[in-house]
N, C-alpha and C positions, 0 to 999 in steps of 0.2 A: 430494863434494857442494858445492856452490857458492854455499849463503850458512853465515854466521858464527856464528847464533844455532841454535841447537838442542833444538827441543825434544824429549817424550818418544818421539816416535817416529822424529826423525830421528835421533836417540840410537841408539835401535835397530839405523835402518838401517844408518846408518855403521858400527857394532858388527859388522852381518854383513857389510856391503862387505867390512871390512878381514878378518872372519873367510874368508870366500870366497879372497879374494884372485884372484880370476878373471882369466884372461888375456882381453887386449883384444881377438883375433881370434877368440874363442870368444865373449866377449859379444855380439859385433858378429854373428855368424851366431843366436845365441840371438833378439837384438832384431828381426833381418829375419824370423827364420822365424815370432816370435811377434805382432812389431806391425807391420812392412812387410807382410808375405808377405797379410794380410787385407784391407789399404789398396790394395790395387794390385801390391804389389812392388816399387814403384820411388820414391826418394826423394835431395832434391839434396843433395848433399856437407852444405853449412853447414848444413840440418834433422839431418844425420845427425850432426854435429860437435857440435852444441849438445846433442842428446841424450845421447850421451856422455859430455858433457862434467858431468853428473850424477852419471856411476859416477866418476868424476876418473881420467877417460880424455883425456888431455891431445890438443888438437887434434893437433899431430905425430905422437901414437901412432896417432890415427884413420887420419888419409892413409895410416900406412904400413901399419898391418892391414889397409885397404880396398886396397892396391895388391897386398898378396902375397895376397890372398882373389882379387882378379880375376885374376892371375898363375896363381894354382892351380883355377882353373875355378867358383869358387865364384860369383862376383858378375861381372856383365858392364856395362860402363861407356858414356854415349854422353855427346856434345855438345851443347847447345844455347845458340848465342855462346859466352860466357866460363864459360859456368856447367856443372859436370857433375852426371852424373845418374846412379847404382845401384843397377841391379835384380838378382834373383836369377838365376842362369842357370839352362839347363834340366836342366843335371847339377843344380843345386839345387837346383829343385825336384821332379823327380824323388825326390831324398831327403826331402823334404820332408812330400812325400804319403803317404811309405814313414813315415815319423815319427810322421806324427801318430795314427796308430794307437795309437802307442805311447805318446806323449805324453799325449795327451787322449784316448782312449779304452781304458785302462787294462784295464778289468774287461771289453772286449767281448771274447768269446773266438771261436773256428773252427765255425765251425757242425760240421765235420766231427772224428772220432777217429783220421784217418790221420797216422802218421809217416811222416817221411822218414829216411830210411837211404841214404847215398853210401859204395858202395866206390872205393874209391881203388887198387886196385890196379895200374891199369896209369899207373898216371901218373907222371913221371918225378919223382927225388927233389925238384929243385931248385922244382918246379911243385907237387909237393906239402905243401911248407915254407909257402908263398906259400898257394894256398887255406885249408891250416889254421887259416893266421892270420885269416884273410877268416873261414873259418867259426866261429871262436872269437869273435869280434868279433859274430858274428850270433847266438851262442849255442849253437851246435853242442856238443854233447858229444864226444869222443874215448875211447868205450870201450878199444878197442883200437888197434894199426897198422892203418888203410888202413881205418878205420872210421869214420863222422861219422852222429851222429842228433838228432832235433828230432822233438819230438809234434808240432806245428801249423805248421811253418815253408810260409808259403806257396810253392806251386810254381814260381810265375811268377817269385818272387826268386831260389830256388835257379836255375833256370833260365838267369838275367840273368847271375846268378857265373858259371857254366857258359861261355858265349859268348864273358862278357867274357876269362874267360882261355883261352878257345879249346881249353876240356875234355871240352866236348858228348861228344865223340866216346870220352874215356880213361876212362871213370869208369860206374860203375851204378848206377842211383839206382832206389829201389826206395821205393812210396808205400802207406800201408796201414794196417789197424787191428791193435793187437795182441790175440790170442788167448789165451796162454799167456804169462803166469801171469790167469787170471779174478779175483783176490784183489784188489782195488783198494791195500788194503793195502801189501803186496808190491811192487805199481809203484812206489808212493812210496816205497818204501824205495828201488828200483832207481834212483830220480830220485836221491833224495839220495846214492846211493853215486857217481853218474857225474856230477854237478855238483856245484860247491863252494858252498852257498846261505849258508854261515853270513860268507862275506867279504861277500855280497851285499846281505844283513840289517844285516851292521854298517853297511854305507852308508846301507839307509836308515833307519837307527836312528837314524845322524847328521843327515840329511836333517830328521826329525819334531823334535829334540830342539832343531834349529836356528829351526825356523818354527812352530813349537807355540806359542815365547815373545810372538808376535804378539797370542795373546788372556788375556796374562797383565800386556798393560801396561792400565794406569787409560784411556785415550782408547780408548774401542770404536772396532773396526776400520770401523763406517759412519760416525765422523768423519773420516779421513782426506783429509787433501787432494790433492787430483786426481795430483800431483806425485807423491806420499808413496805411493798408491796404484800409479801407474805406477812407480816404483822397485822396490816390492814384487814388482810381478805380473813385470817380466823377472830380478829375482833369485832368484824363487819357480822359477821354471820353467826358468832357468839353471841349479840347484843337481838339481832335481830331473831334467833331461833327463842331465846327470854321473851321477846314482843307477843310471838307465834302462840306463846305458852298460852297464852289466855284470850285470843282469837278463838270463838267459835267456828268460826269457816264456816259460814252460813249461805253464801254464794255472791256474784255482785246481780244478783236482780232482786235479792232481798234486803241489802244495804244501800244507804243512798247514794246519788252520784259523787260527791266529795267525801267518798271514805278513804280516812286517811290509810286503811291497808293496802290499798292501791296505789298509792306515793309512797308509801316505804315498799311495798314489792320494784315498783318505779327506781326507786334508788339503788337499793340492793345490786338490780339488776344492771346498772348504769356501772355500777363501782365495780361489780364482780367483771363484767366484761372487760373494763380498761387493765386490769392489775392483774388477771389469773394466770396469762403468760410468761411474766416475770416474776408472779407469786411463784410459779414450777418451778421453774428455774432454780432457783433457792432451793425450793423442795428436794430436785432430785440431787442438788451440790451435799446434802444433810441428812437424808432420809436414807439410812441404810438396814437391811432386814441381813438374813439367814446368809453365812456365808462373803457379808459384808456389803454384797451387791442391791441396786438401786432396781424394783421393780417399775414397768413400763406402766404407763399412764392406762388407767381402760377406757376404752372407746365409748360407754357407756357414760363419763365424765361430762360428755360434749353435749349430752341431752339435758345438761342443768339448764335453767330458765328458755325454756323451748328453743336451745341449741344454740352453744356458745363458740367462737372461731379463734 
């Protein structure tokens, strides 16, 4: 953080900066996808530098996280004169739209009760190492060999893995509501036998224990200054999209009633409300793209956590 004097809440903050310890090329895709990705997208090097330069992301570390982010499809770069300019690519935002589901719309669940079930049999070892991992990452279970399932995994994304590793054709994926066992009960045991919830919980046990202490300090969170706010709201949702990472998103009728992803969605959504107005604030005072000028908020912002005011 970038001035010297500190008070109770930059206390705080710093306190979690340093607790976090957040790498700079993870922050940097945290900040586009949470305060670029609704401005436009696209924002000039030195708006993005000074930003940063808040989490005490030193200008050098910036250039170089934004050159192996555009290096690795992440961000895509253009010129205008001397000055450059970074916006999201479309592999980005792609993931991005896949995100925010998850992010900020936490509790909306599948309208439908069909699983997905992928045999793997015929697929060759070395390709089937590779998707496992793909599908662990997306939350897949692994009952058995050459077996992968998800209650609610959309089809369009299993579909997209499929193509992208060119397995259409090796694999059988079969989509559908379970029958047998009718005992609701029972499923949820079967959940809990075939994922591992309780590593999952500790994250966000960690998550709540860390941003809970926000309404335990003497300054109410609606004094906050604009600054103070903006810090908050991308460390808020930088710590908590790490939580997300290893959340199966299995639904809440298949996890118990005192899951804690439901107190840190709880949270999240408690802390993004109070602070995102004067998080803006800030934003459009710093955020400058093409031209110099400050693009307008999109109206589609306001659908975060089933619609924020």
């Amino acid at each position: 953080m970038s001035n010297t004097e500190y008070n109770e809440v930059d206390e705080y903050l710093k306190s979690l900066l340093e607790e976090m310890s957040p790498k700079a090329k993870s922050l940097i895709i945290t900040f586009f996808g949470d305060t670029v990705f609704p401005y436009g997208g696209t924002i000039w090097l030195g708006s993005l530098v000074k930003f940063m330069e808040e989490f005490d992301v030193s200008e050098k570390l910036t250039r170089t996280s934004i050159f192996r982010l555009t290096k690795e499809g992440w961000l895509s770069s253009k010129k205008f004169g001397r000055e450059s300019y970074y916006s999201l690519s479309d592999f980005a935002i792609d993931r991005f739209i896949k995100a925010h589901y998850s992010v900020y719309a936490y509790d909306e669940q599948e309208d439908d009760r069909d699983w997905i079930v992928l045999f793997t049999n015929g697929v060759k070892p070395s390709s089937e190492v590779e998707l496992a991992k793909v599908l662990k990452k997306e939350g897949f279970a692994n009952p058995s060999k050459h077996v992968h399932l998800h209650p609610h995994y959309k089809m369009e994304y299993m579909q997209d893995i499929l193509i992208k590793h060119e397995l259409q054709n090796d694999v059988l994926l079969i989509k559908g509501p379970i029958h047998m066992p009718m005992n609701r009960e029972m499923i949820k045991d079967m959940v809990h036998t075939y994922w591992d919830l309780n590593d999952v919980e500790e994250r966000y046990q960690d998550f709540i224990t860390k941003f809970r202490k926000v309404f335990s300090l003497k300054t109410p969170i609606d004094q906050f200054t604009p600054k103070q706010c903006f810090m908050l709201r991308v460390l808020l949702i930088h710590e908590y999209r790490r939580a997300l990472l290893f959340d199966p998103k299995l639904g809440n009728e298949l996890v118990s009633i005192d899951w804690l992803g439901k107190a840190a969605s709880s949270l999240v959504e408690s802390i993004y409300a109070s602070i995102h107005h004067q998080a803006n604030d800030y934003v459009r005072d710093n955020l400058l793209t093409v031209g110099g000028n400050t693009p307008k908020l999109d109206k589609f912002y306001f659908n975060r956590f089933g619609g924020i005011k």
